[in-house]
C-alpha positions as CSV (number, residue, x, y, z in Angstrom):
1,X,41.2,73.8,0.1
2,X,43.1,73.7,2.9
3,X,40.4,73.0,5.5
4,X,39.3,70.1,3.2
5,X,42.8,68.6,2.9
6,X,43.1,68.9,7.0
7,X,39.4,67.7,7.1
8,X,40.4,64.6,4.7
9,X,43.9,63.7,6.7
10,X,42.0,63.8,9.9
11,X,39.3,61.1,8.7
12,X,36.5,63.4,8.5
13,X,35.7,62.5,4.9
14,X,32.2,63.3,5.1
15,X,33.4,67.1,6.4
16,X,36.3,67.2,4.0
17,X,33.7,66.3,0.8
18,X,31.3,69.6,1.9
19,X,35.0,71.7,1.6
20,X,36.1,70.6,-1.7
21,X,32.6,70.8,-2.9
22,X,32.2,74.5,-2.1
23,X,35.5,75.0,-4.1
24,X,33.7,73.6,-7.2
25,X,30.7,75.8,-6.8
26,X,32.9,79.0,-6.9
27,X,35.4,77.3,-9.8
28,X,33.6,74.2,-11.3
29,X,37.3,73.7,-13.0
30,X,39.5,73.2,-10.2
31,X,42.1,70.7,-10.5
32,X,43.0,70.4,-7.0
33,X,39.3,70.4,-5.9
34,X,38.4,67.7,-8.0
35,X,41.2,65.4,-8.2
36,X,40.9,65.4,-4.4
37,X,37.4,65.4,-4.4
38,X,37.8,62.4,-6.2
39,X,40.4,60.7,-4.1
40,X,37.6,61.6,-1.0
41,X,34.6,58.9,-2.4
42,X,37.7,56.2,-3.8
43,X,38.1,56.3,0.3
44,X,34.6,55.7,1.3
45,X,34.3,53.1,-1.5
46,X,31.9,55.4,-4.0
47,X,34.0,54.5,-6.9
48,X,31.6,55.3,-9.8
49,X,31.7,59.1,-8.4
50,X,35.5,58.8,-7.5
51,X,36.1,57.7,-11.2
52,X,33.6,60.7,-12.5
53,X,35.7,63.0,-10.9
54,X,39.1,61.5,-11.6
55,X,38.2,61.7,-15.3
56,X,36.8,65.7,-14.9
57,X,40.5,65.9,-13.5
58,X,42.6,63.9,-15.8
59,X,41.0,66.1,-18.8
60,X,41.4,69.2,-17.3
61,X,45.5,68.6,-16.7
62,X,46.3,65.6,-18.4
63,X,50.1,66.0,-17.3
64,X,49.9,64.6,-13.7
65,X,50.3,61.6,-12.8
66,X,49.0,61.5,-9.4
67,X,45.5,61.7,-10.9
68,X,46.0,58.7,-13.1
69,X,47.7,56.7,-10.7
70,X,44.3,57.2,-8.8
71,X,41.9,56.6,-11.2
72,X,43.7,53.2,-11.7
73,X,43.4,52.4,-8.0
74,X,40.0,53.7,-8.6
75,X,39.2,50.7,-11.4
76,X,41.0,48.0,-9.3
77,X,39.0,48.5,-6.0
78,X,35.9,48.5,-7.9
79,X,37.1,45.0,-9.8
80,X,38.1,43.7,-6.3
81,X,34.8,44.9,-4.7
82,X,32.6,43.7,-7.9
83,X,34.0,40.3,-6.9
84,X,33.9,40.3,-3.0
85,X,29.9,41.5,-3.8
86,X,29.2,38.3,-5.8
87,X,30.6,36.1,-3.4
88,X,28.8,37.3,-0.4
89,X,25.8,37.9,-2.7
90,X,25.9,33.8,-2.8
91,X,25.8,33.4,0.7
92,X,23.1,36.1,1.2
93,X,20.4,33.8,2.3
94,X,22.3,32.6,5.2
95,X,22.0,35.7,6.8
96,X,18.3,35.2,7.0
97,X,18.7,34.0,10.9
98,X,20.2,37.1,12.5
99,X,17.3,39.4,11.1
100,X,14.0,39.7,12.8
101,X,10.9,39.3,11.7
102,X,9.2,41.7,8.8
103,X,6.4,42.4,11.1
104,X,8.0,42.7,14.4
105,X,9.2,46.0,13.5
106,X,5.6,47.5,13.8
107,X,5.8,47.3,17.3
108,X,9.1,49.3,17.5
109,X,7.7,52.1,15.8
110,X,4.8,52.3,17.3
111,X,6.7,52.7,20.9
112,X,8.1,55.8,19.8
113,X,10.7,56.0,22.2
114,X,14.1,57.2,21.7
115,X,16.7,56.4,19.2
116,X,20.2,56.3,18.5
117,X,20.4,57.6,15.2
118,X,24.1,56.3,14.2
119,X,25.4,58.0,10.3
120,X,26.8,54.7,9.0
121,X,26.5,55.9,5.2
122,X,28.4,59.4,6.1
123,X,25.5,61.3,5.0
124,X,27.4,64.7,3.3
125,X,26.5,68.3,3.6
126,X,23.4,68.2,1.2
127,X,21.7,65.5,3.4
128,X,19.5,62.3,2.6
129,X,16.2,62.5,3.0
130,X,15.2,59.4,4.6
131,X,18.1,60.1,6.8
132,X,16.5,63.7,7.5
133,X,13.4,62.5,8.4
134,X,14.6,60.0,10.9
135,X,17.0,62.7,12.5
136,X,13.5,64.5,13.1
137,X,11.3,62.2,14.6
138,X,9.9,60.5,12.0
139,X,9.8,57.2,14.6
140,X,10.9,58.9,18.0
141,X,13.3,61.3,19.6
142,X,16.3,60.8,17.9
143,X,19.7,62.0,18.8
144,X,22.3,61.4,16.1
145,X,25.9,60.4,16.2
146,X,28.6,60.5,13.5
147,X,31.5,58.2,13.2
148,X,34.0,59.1,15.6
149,X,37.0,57.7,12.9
150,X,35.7,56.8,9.4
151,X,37.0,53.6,8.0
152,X,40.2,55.6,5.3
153,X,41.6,52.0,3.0
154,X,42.6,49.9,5.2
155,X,43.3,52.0,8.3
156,X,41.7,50.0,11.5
157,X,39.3,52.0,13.3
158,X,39.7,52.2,17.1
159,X,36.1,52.3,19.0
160,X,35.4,55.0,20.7
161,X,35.5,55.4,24.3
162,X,31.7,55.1,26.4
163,X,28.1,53.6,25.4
164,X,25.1,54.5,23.6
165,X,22.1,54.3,25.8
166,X,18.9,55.0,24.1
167,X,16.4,51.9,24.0
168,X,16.8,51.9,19.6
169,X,20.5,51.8,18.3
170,X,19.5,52.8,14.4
171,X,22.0,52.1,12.4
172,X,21.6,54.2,8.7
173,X,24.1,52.6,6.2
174,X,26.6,50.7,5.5
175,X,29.7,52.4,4.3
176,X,30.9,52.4,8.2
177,X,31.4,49.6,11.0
178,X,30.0,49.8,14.0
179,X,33.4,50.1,15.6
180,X,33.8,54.0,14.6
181,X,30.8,54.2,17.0
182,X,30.5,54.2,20.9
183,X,29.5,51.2,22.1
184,X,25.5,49.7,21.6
185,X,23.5,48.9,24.5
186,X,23.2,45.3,25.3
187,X,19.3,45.3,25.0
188,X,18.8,48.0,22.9
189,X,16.9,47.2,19.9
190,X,18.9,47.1,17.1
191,X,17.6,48.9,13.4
192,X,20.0,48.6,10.6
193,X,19.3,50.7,7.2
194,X,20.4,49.6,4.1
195,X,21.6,52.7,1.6
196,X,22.8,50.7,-1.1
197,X,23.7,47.5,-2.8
198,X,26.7,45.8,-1.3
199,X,26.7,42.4,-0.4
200,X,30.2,42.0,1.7
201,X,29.5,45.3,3.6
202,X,26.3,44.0,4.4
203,X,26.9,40.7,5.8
204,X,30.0,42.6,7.9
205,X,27.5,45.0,9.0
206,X,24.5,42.4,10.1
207,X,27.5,40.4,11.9
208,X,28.2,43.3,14.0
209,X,25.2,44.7,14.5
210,X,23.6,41.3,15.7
211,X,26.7,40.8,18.1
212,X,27.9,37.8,15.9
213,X,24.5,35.8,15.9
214,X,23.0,36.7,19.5
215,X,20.7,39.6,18.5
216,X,18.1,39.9,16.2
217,X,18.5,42.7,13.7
218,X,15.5,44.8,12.2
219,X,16.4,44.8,8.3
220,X,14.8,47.9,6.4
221,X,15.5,49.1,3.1
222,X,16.0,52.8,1.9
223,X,14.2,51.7,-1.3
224,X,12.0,48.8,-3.0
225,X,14.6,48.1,-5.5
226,X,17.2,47.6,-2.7
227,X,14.7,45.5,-0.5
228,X,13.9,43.4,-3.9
229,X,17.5,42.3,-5.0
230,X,19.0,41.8,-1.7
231,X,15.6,39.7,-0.7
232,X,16.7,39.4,3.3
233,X,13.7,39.3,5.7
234,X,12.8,43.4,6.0
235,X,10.5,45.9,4.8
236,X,11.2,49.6,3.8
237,X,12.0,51.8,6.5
238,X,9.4,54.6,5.8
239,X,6.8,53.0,3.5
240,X,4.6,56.5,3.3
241,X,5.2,60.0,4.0
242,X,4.1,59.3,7.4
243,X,5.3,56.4,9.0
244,X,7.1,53.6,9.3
245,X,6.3,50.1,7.5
């Protein structure tokens, strides 16, 4: 517990969520573990889980107040975020410029060359497996790099100092900006991975990625159902067991 609280103070939220998660596997009822646990994903914006976990909480000590007064800030940023999503899910389509085309993307796999593989969905201690697969080749050397600061509320995030100088800057996910990253290359070509379905985080996301407009963006989706509803120029990013689509 006390390596996941300094984990979670210190902004390593992806470190802190491993910590209070092996807590739980040696006592599933734990209070402390879980209300925390719960506060962890309200701070990278998974609020369905943070509200699981809330409620595990709540039932198991009813009596403090902390854990409601959570849970209600749980139900607000998900109402606020509901509606920021279907705003930006309106303007969707005018994204459509800064991403390249579909079929361009075959030729950046087929280079193989190396990548800067940057953890934008702060991939936890059990892994994602399209994220796996990338960090081991699956479309060049890859070197991966983990936010140096992950976005906590509203806490800005300070980019780190330096450059990333591989000729691919990958970027899996959208939960964190490109700021908690060193800086992209100029002409590197840039990849972004979308994890899930957010609208506002996406359009922040392309915007950065893109340099505001001046670089085309490769667009691939984690899955079909992602690449159907958010209907931007893109394919999947592995579309077999083997390679890249």
């Amino acid at each position: 517990m006390q390596d996941a609280l300094a984990r979670q103070k210190g902004g390593d939220l992806a470190g802190a969520m491993v910590a209070y998660e092996r807590v739980l596997a040696e006592s599933p009822d734990d209070f402390d573990a879980l209300h925390m646990l719960g506060v962890v994903h309200y701070q990278r914006h998974a609020f369905d889980r943070a509200e699981t976990l809330l409620r595990e909480a709540i039932a198991r000590n009813p009596g403090v107040a902390a854990a409601r007064q959570n849970l209600a800030l749980v139900l607000e940023a998900r109402r606020l975020e509901n509606a920021e999503n279907a705003l930006c899910r309106k303007v969707l389509a005018r994204l459509a410029p800064l991403c390249a085309p579909p079929m361009a993307f075959a030729a950046v796999v087929a280079a193989q060359r190396p990548i800067d593989l940057l953890d934008g969905a702060l991939v936890d201690g059990a892994g994602d497996p399209l994220f796996e697969r990338l960090r081991q080749g699956a479309m060049g050397p890859t070197r991966v790099h983990k936010p140096i600061a992950e976005p906590i509320d509203d806490r800005p995030v300070v980019q780190p100092a330096g450059a990333l100088d591989a000729p691919v800057t990958l970027l899996f996910g959208l939960a964190a900006p490109l700021a908690a990253f060193p800086r992209a290359h100029r002409d590197s070509v840039r990849v972004l991975v979308v994890d899930r379905d957010a609208p506002s985080a996406l359009h922040d996301r392309l915007r950065e990625l893109s340099d505001e407009g001046t670089i085309a963006v490769h667009l691939r989706y984690a899955t079909q159902a992602l690449a159907d509803e958010i209907a931007l120029p893109g394919a999947l990013m592995l579309a077999d067991g083997t390679s890249a689509s």
